[in-house]
Structures are given as C-alpha cells and as structure tokens.
C-alpha positions in Angstrom: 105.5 98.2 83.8 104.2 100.9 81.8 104.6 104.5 83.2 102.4 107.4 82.3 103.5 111.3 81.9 100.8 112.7 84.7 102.8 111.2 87.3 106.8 110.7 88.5 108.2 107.2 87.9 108.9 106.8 91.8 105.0 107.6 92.8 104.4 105.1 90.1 106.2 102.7 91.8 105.3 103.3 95.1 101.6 103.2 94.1 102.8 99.0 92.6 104.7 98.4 95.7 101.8 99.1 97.9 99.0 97.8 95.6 101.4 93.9 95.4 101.0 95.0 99.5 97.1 95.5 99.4 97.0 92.4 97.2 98.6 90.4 99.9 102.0 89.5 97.5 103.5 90.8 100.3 102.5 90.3 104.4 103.1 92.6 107.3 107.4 91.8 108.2 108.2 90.2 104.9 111.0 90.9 103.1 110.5 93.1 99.4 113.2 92.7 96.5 115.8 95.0 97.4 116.7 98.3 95.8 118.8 97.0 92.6 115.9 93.9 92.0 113.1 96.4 92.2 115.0 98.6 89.8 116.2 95.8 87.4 112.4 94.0 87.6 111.0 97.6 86.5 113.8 98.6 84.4 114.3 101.6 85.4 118.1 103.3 86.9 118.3 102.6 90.5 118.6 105.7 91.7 114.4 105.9 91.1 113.6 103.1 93.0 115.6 104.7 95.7 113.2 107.4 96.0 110.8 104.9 95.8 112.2 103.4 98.6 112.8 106.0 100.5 109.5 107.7 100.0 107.4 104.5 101.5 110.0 104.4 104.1 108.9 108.2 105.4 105.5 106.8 105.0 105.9 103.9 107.1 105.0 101.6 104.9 108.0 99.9 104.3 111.4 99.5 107.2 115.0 98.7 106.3 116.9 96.2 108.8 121.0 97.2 107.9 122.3 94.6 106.1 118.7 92.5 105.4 116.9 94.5 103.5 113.6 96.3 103.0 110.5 94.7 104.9 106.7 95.6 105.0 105.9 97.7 107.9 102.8 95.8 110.2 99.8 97.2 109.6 100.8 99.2 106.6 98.2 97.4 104.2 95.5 99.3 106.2 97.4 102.2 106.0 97.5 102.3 102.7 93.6 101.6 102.4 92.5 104.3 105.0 94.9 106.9 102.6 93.6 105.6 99.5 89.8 106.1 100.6 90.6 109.7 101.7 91.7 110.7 98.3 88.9 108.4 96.5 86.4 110.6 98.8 88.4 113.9 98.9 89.3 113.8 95.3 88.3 111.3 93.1 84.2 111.0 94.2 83.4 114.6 93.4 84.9 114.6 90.3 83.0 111.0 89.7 79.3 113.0 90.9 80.7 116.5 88.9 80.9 114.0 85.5 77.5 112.1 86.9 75.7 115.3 86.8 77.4 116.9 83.3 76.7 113.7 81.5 73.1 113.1 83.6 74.2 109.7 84.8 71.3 108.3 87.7 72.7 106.4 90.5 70.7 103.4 89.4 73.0 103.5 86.0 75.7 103.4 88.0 74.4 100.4 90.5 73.7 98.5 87.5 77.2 98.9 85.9 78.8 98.0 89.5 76.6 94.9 89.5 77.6 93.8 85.9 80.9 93.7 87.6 
C-alpha cells in the first residue's frame, strides 16, 4: 500500500479496512487478519495498526472476541456508506461545484464524463 503525507498511516488504513468491508472482502461477523497480519501485510510497525484497530473499534465498525480476534461489526458496511456520503456531501460536493464554477464546467459535461464511465 502506498501512503500519502495529507493523512496519518492509521486513517489510511482504516479507510482500506472499511473500503475491503464496502467491497464485500469482508461480511457482517467475519473474522479480519489480526493485529500483527494486518501490520505485516501493510508493512508497517504494529503498533499503527493498533490504532487502526482501535480507532474502527470506537467506531463500531470492527469488535474483538478475547482470544479470537477482530470481526466485522453487523451492519457496519452501511455505516460506513451513510458516513462516507455525509462528508462527500458536507465536504467533498462543494468543493467539486466551487471548481465547476472556477473552471465553468456545465452539468451536462459532467453527465457525459459519468456516462463514459
């Protein structure tokens, strides 16, 4: 994985975690790769995929059973999608309509490049 500066490693991380969780890799109660494997997989010192772990923990996305692991929280892949479209619409659409309007971009450009895709 390749990490950028704007960002701290564990975000990054979480931010995989729950996108291989959006993507269906993992389902609602099945086990993740524990603390050490995430951290080996990534390459990064395990102490950062701690706070990985322990930040999607606080966000209910993820639950440890003592002893068994780390295990996707039901119903955290729509938890993760109803967060993600707040910030798209609280932060990333007016900064998309802000550059739309600098660069005078139509809304029918746009529909044409979303259908090209």
């Amino acid at each position: 994985m390749t990490f950028h500066s704007d960002k701290p490693i564990y975000l990054q991380m979480a931010d995989r975690l729950c996108d291989e969780i959006l993507a269906g890799t993992y389902k609602d109660d099945d086990r993740i790769p524990s603390v050490r494997e995430y951290a080996v997989m990534l390459e990064v010192n395990t102490n950062t995929a701690v706070k990985t772990y322990d930040e999607l923990s606080r966000a209910n996305i993820i639950y440890n059973k003592r002893g068994l692991g780390y295990f996707v929280t039901p119903g955290a892949a729509e938890k993760i999608r109803e967060e993600r479209r707040r910030v798209f619409k609280e932060q990333q659409l007016p900064e998309l309509f802000r550059q739309m309007k600098l660069l005078d971009v139509s809304m029918e450009e746009v529909v044409k490049a979303w259908e090209k895709n």
